[in-house]
C-alpha positions as CSV (number, residue, x, y, z in Angstrom):
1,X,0.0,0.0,0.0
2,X,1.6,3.8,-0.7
3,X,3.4,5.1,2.6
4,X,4.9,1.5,3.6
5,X,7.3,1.4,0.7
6,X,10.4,2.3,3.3
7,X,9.1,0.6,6.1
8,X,8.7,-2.7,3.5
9,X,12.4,-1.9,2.2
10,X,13.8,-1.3,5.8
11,X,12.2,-5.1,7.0
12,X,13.7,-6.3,4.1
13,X,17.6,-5.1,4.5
14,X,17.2,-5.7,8.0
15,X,16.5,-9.5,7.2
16,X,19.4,-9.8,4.8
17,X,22.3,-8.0,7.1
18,X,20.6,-10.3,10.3
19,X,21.2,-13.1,8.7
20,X,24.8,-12.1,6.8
21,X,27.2,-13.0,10.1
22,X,25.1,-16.6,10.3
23,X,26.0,-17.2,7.0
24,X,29.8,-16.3,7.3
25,X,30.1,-18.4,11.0
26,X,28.0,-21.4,8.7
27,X,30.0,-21.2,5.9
28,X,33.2,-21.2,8.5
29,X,32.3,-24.2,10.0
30,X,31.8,-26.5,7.0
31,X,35.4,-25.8,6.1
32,X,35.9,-28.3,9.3
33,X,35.3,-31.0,6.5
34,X,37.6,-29.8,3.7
35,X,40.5,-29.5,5.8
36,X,43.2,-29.0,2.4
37,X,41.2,-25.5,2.5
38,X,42.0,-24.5,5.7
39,X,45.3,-22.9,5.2
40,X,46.9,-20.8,1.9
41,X,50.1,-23.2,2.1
42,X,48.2,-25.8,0.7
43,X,45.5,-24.2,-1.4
44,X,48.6,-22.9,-3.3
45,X,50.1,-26.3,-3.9
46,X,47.1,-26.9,-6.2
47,X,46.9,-30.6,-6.0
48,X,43.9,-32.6,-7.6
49,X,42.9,-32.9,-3.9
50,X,42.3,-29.8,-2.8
51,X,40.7,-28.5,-6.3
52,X,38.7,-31.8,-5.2
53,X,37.8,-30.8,-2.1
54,X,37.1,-26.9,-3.7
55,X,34.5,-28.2,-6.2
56,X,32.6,-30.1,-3.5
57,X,32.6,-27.3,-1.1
58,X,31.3,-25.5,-4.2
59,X,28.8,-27.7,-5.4
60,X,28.0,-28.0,-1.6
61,X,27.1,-23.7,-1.1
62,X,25.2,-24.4,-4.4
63,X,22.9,-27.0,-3.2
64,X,22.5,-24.8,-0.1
65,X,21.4,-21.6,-1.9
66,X,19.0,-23.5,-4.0
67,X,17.1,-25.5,-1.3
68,X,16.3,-22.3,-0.3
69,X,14.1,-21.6,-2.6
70,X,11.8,-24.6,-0.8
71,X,11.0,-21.7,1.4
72,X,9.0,-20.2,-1.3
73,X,5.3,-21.7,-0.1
74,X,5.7,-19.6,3.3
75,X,5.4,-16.4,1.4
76,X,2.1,-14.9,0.0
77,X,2.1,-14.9,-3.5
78,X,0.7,-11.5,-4.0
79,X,-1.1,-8.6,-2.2
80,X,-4.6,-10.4,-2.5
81,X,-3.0,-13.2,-0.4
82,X,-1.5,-10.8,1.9
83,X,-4.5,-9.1,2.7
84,X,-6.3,-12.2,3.2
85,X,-4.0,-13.4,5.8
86,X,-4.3,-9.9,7.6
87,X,-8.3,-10.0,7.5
88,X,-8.6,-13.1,8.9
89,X,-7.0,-11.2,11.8
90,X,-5.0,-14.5,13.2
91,X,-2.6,-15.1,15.6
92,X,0.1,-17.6,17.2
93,X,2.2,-16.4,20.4
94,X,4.2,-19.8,19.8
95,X,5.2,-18.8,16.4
96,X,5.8,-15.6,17.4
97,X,8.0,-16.7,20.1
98,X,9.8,-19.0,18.2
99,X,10.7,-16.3,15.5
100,X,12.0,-13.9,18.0
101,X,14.1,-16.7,19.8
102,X,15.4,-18.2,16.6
103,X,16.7,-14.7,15.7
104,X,17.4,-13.8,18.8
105,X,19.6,-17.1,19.6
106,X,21.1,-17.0,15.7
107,X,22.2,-13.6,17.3
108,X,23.8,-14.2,19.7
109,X,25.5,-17.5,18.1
110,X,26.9,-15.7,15.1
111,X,28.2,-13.2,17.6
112,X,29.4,-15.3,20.4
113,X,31.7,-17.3,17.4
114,X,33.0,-14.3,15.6
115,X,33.9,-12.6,19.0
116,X,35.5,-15.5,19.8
117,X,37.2,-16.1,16.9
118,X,38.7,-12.6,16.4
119,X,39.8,-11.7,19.5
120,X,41.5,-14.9,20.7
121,X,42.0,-15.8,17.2
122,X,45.4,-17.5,18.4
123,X,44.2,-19.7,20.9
124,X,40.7,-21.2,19.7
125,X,40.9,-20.2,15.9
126,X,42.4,-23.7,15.2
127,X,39.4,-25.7,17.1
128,X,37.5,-27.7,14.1
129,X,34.1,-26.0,15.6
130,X,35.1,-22.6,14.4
131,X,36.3,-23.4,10.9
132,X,40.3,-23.9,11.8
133,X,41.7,-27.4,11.0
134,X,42.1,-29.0,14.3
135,X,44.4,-28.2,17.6
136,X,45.6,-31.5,17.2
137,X,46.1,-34.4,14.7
138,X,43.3,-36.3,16.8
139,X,40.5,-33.7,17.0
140,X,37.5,-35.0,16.3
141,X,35.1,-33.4,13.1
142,X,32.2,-34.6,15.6
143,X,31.1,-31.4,17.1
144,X,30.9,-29.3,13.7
145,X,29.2,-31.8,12.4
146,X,26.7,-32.2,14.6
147,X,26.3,-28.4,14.7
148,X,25.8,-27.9,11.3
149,X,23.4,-30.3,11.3
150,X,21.3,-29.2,14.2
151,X,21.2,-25.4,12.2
152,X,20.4,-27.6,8.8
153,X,17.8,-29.3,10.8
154,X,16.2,-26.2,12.2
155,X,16.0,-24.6,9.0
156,X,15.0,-27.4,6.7
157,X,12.2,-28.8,9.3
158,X,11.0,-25.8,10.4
159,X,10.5,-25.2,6.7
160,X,8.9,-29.0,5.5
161,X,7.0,-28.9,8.8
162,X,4.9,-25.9,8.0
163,X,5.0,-25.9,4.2
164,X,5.4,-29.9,3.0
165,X,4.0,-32.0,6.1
166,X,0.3,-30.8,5.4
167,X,0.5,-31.8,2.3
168,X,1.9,-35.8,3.2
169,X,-1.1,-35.7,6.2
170,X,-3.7,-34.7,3.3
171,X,-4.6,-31.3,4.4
172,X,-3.3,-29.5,1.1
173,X,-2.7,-30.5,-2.2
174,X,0.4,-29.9,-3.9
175,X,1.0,-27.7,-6.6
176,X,3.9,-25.9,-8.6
177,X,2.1,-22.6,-8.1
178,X,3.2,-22.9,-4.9
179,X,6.6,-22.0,-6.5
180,X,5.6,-18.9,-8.3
C-alpha cells in the first residue's frame, strides 16, 4: 500500500544483514570437512585434492542456496493473499515466540563465534568447531558436524513442517504454483 514502501524496504535489508554473520560463521564451519582448505600453504600447492575438495565445497554452497528456494510456499504470492491473511486477523504467540528466539539465539550464536574467533583468534581459531583445522592431529570433526546439522535441521524442518507436512497428512494439495 503507498506510505509502507520504506518501512517494507527497511524489513527487508534488516533481514538480509541479520542473517549475513550466520552465513559467514555457517560457511566457517563447513570448512571443518575440507580441511586441504584451511590454510593458503596448501591451497597454493594446487593438488587434484584440494581443487577436489574446492569443487565439492562448491557444489555443496550451491545445493545450499538452491534448497532455499523450498521456502518459497511460506510467502504470499501477492497482495490479494496478503490481505487475506491480515483480514482473517489471526494469531500464534508460539510462532511468534519462536521467530523472536530463533533470531534472537542465531544472534547471539553468530556473535558469540566471531567474537570468539577474532579476539583470541590464536588460541581457539584452530578448534574444528570454528572453521580452523584442528588443535591437534586427533580432533575429532564430531562437534561441527553435529552443529551444522542441528542449524540444517532447524531450517530445513521448520520449513517442511509448516509448508510440505500438510501436504503428506492430506490437508493440502500440492502444486507448482506454490513455486511462483
Amino acid at each position: 500500500e503507498p506510505g509502507y514502501e520504506a518501512i517494507t524496504y527497511s524489513m527487508i535489508t534488516t533481514a538480509t544483514n541479520a542473517v549475513s554473520p550466520l552465513s559467514a560463521v555457517i560457511s566457517y564451519q563447513l570448512l571443518a570437512f575440507f580441511p586441504t582448505l584451511n590454510d593458503q600453504e596448501s591451497i597454493a600447492t594446487d593438488t587434484p585434492q584440494v581443487r577436489r575438495d574446492f569443487a565439492c565445497l562448491h557444489f555443496l554452497v550451491i545445493v545450499l542456496n538452491l534448497s532455499s528456494l523450498l521456502s518459497l510456499p511460506l510467502l504470499p504470492r501477492q497482495k490479494k493473499e496478503t490481505r487475506e491473511l491480515v483480514a482473517k486477523g489471526e494469531k500464534s504467540t508460539f510462532w511468534g515466540a519462536y521467530a523472536i528466539g530463533s533470531a534472537f539465539t542465531f544472534l547471539c550464536y553468530s556473535t558469540c563465534v566471531t567474537f570468539v574467533t577474532v579476539r583470541y583468534h590464536d588460541v581457539y581459531g584452530c578448534m574444528k568447531i570454528l572453521g580452523g583445522g584442528g588443535c591437534s592431529a586427533d580432533e575429532s570433526s564430531a562437534t561441527a558436524l553435529l552443529l551444522v546439522s542441528a542449524i540444517l535441521l532447524y531450517c530445513y524442518g521448520t520449513n517442511f513442517y509448516l509448508s510440505f507436512w500438510p501436504i503428506l497428512k492430506g490437508e493440502r494439495r500440492f502444486s507448482w504454483e506454490m513455486f511462483t
